[in-house]
N, C-alpha and C positions, 0 to 999 in steps of 0.2 A: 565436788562430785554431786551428780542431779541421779536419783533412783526413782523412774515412773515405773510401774508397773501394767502393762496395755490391758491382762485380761478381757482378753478378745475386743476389746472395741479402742482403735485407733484413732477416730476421731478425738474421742474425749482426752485420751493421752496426747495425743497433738495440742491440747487445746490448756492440759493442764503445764504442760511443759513451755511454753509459748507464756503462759503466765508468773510461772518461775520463773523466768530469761527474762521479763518485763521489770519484775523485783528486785531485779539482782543488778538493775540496771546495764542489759549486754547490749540491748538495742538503742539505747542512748547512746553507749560510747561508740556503739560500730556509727553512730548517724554523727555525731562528731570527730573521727577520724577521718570521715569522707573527704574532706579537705581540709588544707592548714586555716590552722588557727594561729594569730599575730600573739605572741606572749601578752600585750598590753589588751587586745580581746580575751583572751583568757581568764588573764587577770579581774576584768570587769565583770564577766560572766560568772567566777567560782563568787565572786564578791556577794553578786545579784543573790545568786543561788546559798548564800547563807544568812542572807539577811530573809528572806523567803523563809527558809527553814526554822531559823529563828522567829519569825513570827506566827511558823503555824505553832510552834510547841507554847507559843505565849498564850493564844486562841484556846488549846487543846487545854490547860491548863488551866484558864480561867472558865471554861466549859462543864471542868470538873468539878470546880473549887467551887461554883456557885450550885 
């Protein structure tokens, strides 16, 4: 459950809401359901997408520690 509150100005609430859906990853998965995906692309893709992950927290970590 997402709570903006507009207090008259709608832009900005457009814009904060838009950025929570961005975080929460909605607009990634709507642009990956767009079409099928082959399990064996999948497969490769979640693979990609953790080794990525796993080297920002290694970066982020040795960013800290030094």
């Amino acid at each position: 459950m997402i709570e903006i509150s507009v207090n008259g100005n709608l832009e900005k609430a457009m814009r904060v809401l838009k950025r929570k859906l961005i975080r929460e990853g909605v607009f990634k998965e709507l642009k990956s359901r767009r079409f099928y995906e082959k399990p064996s692309e999948k497969k490769k893709r979640k693979n990609k997408e953790s080794v990525k992950k796993r080297r920002k927290e290694v970066d982020r970590a040795k960013r800290f520690a030094a």
